[in-house]
C-alpha atoms as one frame of an Amber mdcrd trajectory, in Angstrom:
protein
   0.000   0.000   0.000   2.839   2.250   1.032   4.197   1.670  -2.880   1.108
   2.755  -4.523   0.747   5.891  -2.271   4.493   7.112  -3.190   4.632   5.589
  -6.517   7.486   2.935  -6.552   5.053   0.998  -8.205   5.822   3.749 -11.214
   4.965   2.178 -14.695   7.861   3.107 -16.804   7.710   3.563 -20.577   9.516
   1.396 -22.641  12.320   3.483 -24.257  12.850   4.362 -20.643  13.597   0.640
 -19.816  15.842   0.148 -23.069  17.764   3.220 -21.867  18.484   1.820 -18.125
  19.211  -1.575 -19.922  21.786   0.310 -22.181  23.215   2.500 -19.416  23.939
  -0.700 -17.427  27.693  -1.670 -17.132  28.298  -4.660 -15.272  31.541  -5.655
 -14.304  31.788  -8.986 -15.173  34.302 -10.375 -13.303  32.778  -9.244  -9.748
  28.534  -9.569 -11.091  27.310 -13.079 -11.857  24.677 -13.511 -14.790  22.495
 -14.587 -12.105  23.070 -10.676 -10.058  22.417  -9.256 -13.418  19.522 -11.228
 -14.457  17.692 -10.189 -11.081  18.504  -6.702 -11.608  16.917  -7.130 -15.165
  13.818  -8.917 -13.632  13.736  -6.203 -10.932  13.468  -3.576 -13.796  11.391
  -5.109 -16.400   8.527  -5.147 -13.580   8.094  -1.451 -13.887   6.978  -1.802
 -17.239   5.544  -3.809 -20.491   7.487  -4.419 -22.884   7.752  -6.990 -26.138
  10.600  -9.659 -25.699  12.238  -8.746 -28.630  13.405  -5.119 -27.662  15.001
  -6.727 -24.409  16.613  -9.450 -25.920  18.276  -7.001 -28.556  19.096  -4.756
 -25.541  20.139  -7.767 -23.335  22.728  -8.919 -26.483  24.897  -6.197 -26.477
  25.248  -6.550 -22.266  26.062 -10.167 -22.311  29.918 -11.288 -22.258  30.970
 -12.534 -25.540  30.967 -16.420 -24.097  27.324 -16.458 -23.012  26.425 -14.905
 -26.799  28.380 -17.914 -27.987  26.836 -20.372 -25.561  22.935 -19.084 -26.126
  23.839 -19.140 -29.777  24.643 -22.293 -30.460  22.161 -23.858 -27.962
């Protein structure tokens, strides 16, 4: 109740959700796929959004070995 009354429940739009995707740097050698993942999760609850726009957005994030991996499975 406290959410709805000081709007952290705040839909976002979707270019807004692309842009916090994009402006996320992890460092991948201290944040696990799994850290990242939940702060993906975490985000894409503020908003609706079509798969496709987040898995182009989520490509460019991933480490060049989990591309690979996804790829060919």
């Amino acid at each position: 109740m406290l959410k709805e009354w000081y709007g952290s429940n705040k839909e976002k739009m979707s270019l807004e959700v692309l842009l916090e995707i994009d402006q996320m740097h992890p460092n991948w050698k201290k944040t696990t796929l799994k850290e990242f993942f939940a702060d993906v999760d975490e985000l894409l609850e503020t908003t609706t959004i079509e798969d496709g726009f987040v898995i182009k957005a989520l490509n460019k994030k991933l480490p060049v070995e989990v591309n690979e991996e996804l790829r060919h499975s």
